[in-house]
matplotlib code that plots the C-alpha trace (Angstrom):
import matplotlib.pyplot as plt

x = [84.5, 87.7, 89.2, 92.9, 93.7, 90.2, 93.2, 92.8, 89.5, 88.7, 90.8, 89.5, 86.0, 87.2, 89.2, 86.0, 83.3, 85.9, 85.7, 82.1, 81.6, 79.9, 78.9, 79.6, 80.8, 80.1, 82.2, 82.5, 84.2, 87.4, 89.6, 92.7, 89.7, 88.8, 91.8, 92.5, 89.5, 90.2, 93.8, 92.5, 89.5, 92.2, 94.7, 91.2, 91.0, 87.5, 84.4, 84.2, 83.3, 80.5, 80.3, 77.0, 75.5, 74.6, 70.9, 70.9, 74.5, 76.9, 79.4, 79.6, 79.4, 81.8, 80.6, 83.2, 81.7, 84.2, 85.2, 84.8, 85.7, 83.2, 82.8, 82.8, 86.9, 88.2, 89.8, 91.9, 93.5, 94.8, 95.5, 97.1, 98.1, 102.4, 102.6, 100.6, 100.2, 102.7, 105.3, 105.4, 107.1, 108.9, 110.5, 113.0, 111.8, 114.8, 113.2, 109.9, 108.4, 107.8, 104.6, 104.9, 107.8, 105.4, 101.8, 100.8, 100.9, 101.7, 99.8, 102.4, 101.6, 103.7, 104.1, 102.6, 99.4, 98.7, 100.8, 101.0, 104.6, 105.1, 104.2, 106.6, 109.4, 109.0, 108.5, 111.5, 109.8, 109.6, 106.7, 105.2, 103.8, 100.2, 99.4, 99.4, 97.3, 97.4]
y = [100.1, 102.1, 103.8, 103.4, 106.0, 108.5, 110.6, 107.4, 106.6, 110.6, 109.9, 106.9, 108.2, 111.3, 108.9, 106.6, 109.5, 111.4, 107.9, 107.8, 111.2, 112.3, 115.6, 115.6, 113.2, 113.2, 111.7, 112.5, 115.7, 116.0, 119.7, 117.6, 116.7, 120.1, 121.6, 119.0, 120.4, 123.7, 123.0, 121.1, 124.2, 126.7, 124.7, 124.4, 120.8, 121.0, 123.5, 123.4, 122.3, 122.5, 121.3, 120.2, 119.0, 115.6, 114.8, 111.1, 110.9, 113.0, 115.0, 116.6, 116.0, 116.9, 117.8, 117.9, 119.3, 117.9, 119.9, 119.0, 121.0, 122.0, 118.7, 116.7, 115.8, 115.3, 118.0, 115.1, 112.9, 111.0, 111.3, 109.2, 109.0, 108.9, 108.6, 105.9, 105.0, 101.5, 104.4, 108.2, 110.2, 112.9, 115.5, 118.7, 121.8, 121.6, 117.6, 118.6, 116.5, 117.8, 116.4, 116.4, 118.4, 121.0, 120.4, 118.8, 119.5, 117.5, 118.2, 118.4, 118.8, 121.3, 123.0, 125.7, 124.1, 122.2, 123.6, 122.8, 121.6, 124.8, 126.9, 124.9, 125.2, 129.1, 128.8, 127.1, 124.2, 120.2, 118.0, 114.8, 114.5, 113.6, 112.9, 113.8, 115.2, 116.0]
z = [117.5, 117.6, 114.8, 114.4, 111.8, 111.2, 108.9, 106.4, 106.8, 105.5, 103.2, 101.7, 102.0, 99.6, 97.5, 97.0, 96.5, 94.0, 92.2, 92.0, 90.5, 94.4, 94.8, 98.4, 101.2, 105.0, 108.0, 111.2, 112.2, 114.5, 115.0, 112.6, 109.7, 109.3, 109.3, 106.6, 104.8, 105.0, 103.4, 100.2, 100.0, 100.3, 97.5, 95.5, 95.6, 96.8, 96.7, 100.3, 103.3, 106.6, 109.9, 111.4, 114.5, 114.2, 115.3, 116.2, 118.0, 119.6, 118.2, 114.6, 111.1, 108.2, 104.7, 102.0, 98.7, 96.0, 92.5, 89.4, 85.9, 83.5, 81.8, 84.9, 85.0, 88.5, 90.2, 93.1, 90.7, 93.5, 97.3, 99.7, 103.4, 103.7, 107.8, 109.6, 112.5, 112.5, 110.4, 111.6, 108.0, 109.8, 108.0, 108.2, 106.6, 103.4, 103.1, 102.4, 99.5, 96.4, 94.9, 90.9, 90.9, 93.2, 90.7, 94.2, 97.4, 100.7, 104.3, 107.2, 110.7, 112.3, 116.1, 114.1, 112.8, 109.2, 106.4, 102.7, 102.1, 100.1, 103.3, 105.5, 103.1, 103.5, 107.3, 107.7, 109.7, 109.9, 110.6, 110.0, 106.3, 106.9, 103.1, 99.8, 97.2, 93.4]

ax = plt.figure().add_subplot(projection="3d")
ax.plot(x, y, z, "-o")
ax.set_aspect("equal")
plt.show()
């Protein structure tokens, strides 16, 4: 079976394991999912992140490690996808969201890679706003 959205579906696998108090979570890996990873590792959202061969099928595996404080409080308080596939979010580098008032951060796809919406602000560039995270 196809998969319409695999940005949502890493998502919601993050979401749900962040939920249950998982140390890690694993999904299958694409080029856009790790760069996704590497955004949220670099912000400090998570611990971090491998990629792996796969033994039974083809293709790769993504390991997220997620972060927790000291006494096991979440690091993600909540994340959510803002363009989808039935509704692109576009937006010009001085419409960039602000997430909290900036405590968050927003992941924008631009000709120029994934940016936080803080980076794209400085770059002076536009992109569609792939999620959100805080």
């Amino acid at each position: 079976m196809t998969m319409t959205d695999p940005i949502a579906d890493m998502l919601t696998r993050v979401r749900n394991a962040n939920i249950a108090f998982h140390d890690e979570v694993a999904m299958p890996s694409s080029k856009l999912k790790e760069a996704v990873a590497a955004i949220l590792q670099q912000e400090g959202y998570i611990s971090g992140y491998e990629v792996a061969p796969r033994g039974d099928r083809p293709g790769n595996l993504l390991r997220i490690r997620l972060k927790y404080t000291n006494d096991r409080k979440r690091v993600i308080s909540g994340i959510k996808r803002a363009s989808k596939p039935g509704l692109r979010e576009y937006r010009r580098a001085h419409e960039m969201p602000r997430v909290l008032g900036g405590m968050g951060i927003a992941i924008i796809s631009t000709n120029q890679g994934l940016l936080t919406d803080a980076e794209a602000r400085k770059r002076n560039v536009g992109g569609e706003v792939l999620c959100t995270v805080w």
